[in-house]
C-alpha positions as CSV (number, residue, x, y, z in Angstrom):
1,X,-77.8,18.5,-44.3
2,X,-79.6,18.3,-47.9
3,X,-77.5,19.6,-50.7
4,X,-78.8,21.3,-53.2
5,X,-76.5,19.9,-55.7
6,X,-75.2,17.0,-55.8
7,X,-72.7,17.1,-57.9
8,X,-71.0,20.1,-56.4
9,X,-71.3,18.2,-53.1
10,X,-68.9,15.5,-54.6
11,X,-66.7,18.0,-56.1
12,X,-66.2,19.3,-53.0
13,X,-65.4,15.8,-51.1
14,X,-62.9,15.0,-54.2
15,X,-61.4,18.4,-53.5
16,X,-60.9,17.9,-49.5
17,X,-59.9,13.8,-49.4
18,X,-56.9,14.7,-48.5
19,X,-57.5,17.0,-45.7
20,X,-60.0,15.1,-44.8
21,X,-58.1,11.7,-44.4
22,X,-55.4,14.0,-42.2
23,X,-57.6,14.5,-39.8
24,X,-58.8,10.9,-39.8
25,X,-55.0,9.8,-39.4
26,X,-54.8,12.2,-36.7
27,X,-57.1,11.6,-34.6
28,X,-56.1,7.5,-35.0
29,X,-52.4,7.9,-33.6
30,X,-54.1,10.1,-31.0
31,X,-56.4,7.2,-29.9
32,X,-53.5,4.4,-29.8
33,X,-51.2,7.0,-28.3
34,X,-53.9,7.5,-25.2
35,X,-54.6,10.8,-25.9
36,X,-58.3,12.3,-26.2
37,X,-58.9,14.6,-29.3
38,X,-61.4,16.0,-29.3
39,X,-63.0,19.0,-31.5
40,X,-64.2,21.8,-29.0
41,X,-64.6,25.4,-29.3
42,X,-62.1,27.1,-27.0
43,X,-63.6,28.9,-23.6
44,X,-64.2,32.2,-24.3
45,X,-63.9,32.9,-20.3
46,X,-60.6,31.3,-19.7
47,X,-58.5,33.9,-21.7
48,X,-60.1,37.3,-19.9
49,X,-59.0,38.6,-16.9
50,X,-60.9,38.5,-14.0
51,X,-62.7,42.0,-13.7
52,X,-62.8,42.7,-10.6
53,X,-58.9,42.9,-9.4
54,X,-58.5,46.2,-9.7
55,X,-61.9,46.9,-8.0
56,X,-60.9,45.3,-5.3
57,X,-57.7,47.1,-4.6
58,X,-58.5,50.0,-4.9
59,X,-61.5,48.9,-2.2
60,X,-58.4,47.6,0.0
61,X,-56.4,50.7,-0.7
62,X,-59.3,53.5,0.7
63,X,-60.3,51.1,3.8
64,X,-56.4,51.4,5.4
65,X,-56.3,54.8,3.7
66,X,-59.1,55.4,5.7
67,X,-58.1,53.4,8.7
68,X,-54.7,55.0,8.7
69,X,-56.4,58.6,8.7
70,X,-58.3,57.9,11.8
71,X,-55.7,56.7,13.8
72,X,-53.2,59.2,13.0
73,X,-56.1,61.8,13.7
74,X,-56.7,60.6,17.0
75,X,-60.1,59.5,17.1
76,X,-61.7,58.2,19.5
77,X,-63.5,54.8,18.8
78,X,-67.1,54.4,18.8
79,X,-69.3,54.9,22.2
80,X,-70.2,50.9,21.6
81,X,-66.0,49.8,21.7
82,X,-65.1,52.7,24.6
83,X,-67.6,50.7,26.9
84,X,-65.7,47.3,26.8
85,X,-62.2,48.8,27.9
């Protein structure tokens, strides 16, 4: 990336040697230790819920409702099912 100004540009790396060279140490002892670091941007999907739970409940909830209702009520099954007994 071109910098306009040069000498702000090295202003700017006096400024953050230090935080700079943390990093750099960092990310050595994480290399001889065996671990990977590695600069990623986190996954926006892994902290939201799934959005269909709820959905799916309530979906469960009215089909035995449903089931329940019939079977208390005494209805009889459909001509197809009465055929096979």
């Amino acid at each position: 990336m071109p910098y306009r100004n040069p000498e702000r540009k090295r202003q700017w790396e006096r400024e953050h040697r230090e935080t700079r060279n943390a990093i750099r140490r960092m990310q050595r002892l994480h290399a001889r230790s065996g671990h990977v670091f590695q600069k990623t941007a986190p996954d926006p999907c892994s902290d939201q819920n799934p959005r269909g739970t709820w959905k799916t409940i309530l979906g469960w909830a009215i089909g035995i409702g449903v089931v329940l209702l019939a079977a208390i009520a005494g209805t009889d099954p459909p001509p197809s099912l009465q055929a096979q007994r």
